[in-house]
C-alpha positions as CSV (number, residue, x, y, z in Angstrom):
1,X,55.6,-31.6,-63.3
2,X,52.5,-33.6,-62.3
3,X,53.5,-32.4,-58.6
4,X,53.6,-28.7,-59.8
5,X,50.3,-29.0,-61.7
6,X,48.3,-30.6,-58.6
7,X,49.8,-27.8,-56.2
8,X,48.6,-25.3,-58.6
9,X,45.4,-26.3,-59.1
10,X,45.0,-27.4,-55.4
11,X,45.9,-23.1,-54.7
12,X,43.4,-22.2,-57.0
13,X,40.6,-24.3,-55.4
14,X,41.5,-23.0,-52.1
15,X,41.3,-19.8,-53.4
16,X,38.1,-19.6,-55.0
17,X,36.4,-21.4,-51.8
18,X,38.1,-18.2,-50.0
19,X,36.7,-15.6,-52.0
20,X,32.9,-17.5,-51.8
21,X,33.1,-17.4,-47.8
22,X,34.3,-13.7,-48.1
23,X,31.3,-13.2,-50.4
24,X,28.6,-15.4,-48.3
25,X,30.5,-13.6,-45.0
26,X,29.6,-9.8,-46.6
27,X,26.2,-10.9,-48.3
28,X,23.9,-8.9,-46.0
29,X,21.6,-10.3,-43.8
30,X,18.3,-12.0,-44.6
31,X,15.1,-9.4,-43.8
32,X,14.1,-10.1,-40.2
33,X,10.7,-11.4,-39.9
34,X,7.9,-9.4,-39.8
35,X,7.1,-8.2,-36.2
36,X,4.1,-8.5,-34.5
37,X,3.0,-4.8,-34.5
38,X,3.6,-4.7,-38.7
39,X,1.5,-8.4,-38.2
40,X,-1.1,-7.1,-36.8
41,X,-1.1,-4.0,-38.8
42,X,-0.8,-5.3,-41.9
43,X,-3.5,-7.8,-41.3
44,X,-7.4,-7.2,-41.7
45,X,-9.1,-5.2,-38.6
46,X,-11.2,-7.7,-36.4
47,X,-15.1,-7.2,-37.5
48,X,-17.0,-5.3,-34.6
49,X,-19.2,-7.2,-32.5
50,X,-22.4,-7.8,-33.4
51,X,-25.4,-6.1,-32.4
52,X,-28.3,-7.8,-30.7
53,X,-30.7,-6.2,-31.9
54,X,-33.8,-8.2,-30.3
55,X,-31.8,-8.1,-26.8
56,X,-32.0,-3.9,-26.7
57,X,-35.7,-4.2,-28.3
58,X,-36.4,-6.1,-24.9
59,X,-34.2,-3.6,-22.9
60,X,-36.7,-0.9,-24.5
61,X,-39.5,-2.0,-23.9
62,X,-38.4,-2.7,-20.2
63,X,-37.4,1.1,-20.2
64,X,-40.4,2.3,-21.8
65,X,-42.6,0.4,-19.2
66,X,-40.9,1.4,-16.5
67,X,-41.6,5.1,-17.6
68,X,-44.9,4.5,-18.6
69,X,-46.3,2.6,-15.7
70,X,-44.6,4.9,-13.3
71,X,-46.0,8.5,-14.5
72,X,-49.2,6.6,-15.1
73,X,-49.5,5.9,-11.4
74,X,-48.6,9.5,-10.7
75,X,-51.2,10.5,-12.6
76,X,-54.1,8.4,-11.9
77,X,-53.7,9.6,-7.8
78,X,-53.2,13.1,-9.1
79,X,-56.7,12.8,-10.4
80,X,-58.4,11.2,-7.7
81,X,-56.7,13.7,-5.3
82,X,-57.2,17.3,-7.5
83,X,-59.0,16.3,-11.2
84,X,-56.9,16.8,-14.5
85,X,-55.2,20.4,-12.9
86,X,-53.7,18.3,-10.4
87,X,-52.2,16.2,-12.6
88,X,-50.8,18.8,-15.0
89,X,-48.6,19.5,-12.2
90,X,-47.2,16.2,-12.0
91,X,-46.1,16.1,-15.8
92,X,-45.0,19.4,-15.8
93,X,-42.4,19.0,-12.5
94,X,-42.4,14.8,-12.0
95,X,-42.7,13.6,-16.1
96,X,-39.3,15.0,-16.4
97,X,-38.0,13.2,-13.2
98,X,-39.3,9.7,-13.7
99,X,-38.0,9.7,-17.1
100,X,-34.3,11.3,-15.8
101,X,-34.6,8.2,-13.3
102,X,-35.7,5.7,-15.3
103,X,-32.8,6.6,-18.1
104,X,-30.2,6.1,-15.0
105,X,-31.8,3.0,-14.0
106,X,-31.9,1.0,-17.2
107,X,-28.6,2.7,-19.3
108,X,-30.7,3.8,-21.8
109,X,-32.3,7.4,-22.6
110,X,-35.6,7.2,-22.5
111,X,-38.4,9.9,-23.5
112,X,-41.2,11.3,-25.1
113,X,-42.1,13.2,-27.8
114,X,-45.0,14.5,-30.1
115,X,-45.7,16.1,-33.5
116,X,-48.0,18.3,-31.1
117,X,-45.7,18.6,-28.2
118,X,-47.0,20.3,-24.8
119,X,-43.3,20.9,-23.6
120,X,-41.6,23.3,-26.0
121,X,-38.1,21.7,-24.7
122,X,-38.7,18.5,-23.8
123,X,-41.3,17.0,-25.9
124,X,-40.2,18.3,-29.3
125,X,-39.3,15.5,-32.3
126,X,-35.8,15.7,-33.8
127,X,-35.8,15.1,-37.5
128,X,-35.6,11.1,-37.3
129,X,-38.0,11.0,-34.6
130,X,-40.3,13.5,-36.5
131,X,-40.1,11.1,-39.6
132,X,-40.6,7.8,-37.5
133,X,-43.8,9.5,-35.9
134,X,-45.3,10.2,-39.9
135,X,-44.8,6.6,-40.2
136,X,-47.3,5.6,-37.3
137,X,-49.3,8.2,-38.2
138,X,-49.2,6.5,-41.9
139,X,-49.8,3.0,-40.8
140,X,-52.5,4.1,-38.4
141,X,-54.4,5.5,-41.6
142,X,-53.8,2.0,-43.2
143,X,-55.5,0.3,-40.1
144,X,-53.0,-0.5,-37.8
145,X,-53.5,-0.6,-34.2
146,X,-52.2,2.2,-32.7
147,X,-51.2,0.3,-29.5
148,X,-48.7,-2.1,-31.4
149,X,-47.1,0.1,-33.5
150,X,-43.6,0.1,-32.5
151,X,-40.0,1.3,-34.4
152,X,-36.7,-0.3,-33.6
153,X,-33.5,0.4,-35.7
154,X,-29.6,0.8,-35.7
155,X,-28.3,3.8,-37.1
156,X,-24.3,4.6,-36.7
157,X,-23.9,2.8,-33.3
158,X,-26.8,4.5,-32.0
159,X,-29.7,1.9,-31.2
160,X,-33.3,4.1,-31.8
161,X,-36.6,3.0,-30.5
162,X,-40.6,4.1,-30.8
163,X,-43.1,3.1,-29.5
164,X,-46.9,5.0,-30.1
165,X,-48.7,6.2,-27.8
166,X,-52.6,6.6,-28.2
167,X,-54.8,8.7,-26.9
168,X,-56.9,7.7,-24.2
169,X,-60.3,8.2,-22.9
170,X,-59.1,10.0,-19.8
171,X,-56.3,11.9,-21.9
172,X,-58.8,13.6,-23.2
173,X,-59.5,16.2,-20.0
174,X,-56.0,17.6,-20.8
175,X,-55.6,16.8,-24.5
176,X,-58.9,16.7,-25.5
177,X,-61.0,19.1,-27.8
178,X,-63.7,20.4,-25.1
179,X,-61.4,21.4,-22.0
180,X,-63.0,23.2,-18.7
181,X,-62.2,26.7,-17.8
182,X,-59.5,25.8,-15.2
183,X,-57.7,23.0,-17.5
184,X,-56.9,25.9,-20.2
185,X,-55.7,28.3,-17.5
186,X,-53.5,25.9,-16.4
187,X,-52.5,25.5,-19.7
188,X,-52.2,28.9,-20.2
189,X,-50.0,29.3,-17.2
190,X,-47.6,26.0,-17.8
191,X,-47.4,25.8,-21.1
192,X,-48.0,29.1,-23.4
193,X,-47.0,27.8,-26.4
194,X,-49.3,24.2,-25.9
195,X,-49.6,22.2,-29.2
196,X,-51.1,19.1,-27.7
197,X,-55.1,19.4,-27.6
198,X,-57.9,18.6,-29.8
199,X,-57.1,15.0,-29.6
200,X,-60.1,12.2,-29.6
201,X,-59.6,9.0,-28.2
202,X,-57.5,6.2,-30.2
203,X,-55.7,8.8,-31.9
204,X,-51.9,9.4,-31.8
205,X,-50.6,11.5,-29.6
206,X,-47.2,10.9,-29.8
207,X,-44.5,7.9,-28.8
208,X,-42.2,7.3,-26.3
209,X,-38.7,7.5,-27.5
210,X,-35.5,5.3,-26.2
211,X,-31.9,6.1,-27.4
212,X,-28.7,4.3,-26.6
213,X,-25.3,4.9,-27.9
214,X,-23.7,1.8,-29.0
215,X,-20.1,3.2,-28.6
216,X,-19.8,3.9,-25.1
């Protein structure tokens, strides 16, 4: 009997360890670990890079002398050689040049612009610019130097920068309020629809402009 009664019970442990190997065998799988591509998607995108800001303020400047000193040049042997018509042939066919050169040279795109523009294409303010030159103006009312008045800013990965230009003596045979007889027919001829005279000296007569695109 106590033979019977050990076999019995010994079938019924072998059993039951049967059916929990069937059950651990058919138990499905454990999830798979996460791969990479669900990783990374699931995990937080990487900030974007900063933006060194004072680095293109430099780069600006660079560009904006580089465009500045250049024309100026152009100009200053274009009135030795013919007076100020002379030299309202150089901005209206080599301004546009230098600047187109100068923008290829530094990676930037470098300009300029004026609430009283003399180039109806060229030398007109977009709405930001247009704002940024009401601020000069403003600050030049409140007693700022006009020659250090300057705008810098990031605005959806588009770096902006201004910088005033006033209105000097020697502007003033071009831009001036008493111009000779042969300056307005030149005018006249160049530029019909010529916003930018009757400046006087240390006034603003607009700012050079440099635009980069940040996502490129």
């Amino acid at each position: 009997m106590n033979k019977y009664m050990v076999m019995v019970s010994l079938a019924a442990l072998l059993t039951a360890c049967g059916e929990k190997a069937e059950k651990a065998a058919e138990a499905p799988a454990a999830a798979p670990a996460q791969t990479d591509v669900a990783a990374q998607q699931a995990a937080p995108a990487s900030a974007a890079p900063a933006v060194d800001k004072a680095a293109l303020v430099e780069s600006a400047k660079g560009a904006v002398q580089a465009l500045g000193g250049t024309l100026k040049g152009e100009l200053e042997a274009a009135m030795k050689a013919g007076g100020p018509v002379e030299a309202m042939g150089i901005c209206h066919t080599k301004a546009p040049e230098i600047a187109k050169a100068v923008s290829a040279e530094k990676g930037m795109e470098v300009s300029r612009v004026s609430l009283k523009n003399r180039n109806p294409v060229m030398g007109q303010a977009n709405e930001w610019q247009t704002a940024v030159l009401n601020d000069f103006e403003a600050k030049k009312a409140a007693g700022e130097d006009p020659a250090t008045i300057a705008y810098a800013e990031v605005v959806n990965n588009e770096f902006r920068f201004m910088k005033a230009i006033p209105t000097a003596a020697v502007c003033l045979k071009c831009h001036g309020t008493e111009l000779s007889p042969a300056v307005t027919a030149k005018l006249t001829e160049l530029y019909p629809q010529d916003k930018a005279t009757g400046y006087k000296e240390g006034d603003l007569r607009g700012a050079f402009v440099v635009v980069k695109n940040l996502a490129q």
